[in-house]
BALUMDREN-515049 format. One record per residue (C-alpha): chain; x, y, z; residue in three letters; residue number from 1. Coordinates in nm, 4 decimals. Example, Ala and Ser with C-alpha at 12.3 -4.5 7.8 and 13.67 -1.06 7.14 Angstrom:
  unit        xx        yy        zz  code  pos
     A    1.2300   -0.4500    0.7800   ala    1
     A    1.3670   -0.1060    0.7140   ser    2
//
This chain:
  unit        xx        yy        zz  code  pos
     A   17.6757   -9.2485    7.8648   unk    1
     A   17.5555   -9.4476    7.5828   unk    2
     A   17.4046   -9.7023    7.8101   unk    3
     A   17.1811   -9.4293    8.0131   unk    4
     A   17.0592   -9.3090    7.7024   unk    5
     A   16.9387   -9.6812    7.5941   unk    6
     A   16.8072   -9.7240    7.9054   unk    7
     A   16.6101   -9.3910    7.9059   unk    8
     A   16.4758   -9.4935    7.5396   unk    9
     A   16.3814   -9.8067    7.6828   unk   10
     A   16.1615   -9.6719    7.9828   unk   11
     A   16.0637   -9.3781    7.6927   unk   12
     A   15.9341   -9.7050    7.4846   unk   13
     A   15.7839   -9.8682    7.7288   unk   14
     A   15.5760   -9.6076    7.8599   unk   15
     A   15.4459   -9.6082    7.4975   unk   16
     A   15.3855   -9.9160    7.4767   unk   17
     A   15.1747   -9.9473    7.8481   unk   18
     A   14.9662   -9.6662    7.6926   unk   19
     A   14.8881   -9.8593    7.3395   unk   20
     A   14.8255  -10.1863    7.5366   unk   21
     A   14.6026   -9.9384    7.8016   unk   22
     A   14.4273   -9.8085    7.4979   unk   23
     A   14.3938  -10.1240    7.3342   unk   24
     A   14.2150  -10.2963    7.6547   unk   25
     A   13.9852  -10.0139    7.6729   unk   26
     A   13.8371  -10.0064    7.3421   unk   27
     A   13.8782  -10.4512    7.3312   unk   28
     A   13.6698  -10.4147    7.6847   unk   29
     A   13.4075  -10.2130    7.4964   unk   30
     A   13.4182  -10.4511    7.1885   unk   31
     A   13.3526  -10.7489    7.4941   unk   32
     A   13.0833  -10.5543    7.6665   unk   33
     A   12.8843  -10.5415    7.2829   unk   34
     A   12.9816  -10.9333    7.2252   unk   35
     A   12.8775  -10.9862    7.5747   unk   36
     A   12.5266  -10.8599    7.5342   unk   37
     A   12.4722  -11.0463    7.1752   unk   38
     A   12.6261  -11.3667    7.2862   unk   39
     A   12.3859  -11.3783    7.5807   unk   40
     A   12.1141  -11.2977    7.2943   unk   41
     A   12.2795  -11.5869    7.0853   unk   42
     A   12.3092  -11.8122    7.3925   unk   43
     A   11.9484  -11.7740    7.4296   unk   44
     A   11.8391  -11.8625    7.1092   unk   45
     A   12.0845  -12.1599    7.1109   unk   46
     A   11.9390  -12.2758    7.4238   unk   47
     A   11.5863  -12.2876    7.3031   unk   48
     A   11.7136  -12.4301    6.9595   unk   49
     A   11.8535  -12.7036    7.2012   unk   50
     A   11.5281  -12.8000    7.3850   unk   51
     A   11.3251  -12.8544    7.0828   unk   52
     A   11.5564  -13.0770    6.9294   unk   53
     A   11.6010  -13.2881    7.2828   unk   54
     A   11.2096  -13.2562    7.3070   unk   55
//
């Protein structure tokens, strides 16, 4: 009996822990999307930082 109910805890817990990780991704996907857009602002300005010194 004591085994089923560690077992059901277990599934209970991870469950939980799907929908934290879930939650995380979604709001670290987010975070990405915003780094995304200013690295490709940053890469840009790197990349013309780049030519002038190789020119």
């Amino acid at each position: 009996e004591q085994l089923n109910v560690s077992l059901e805890d277990e599934r209970n817990h991870n469950k939980i822990l799907k929908k934290k990780h879930q939650a995380a991704v979604k709001k670290e996907k987010v975070l990405n999307d915003q780094e995304v857009e200013q690295g490709i602002v940053v890469a840009s300005h790197n990349f013309n930082f780049e030519e002038l010194e190789l020119g």
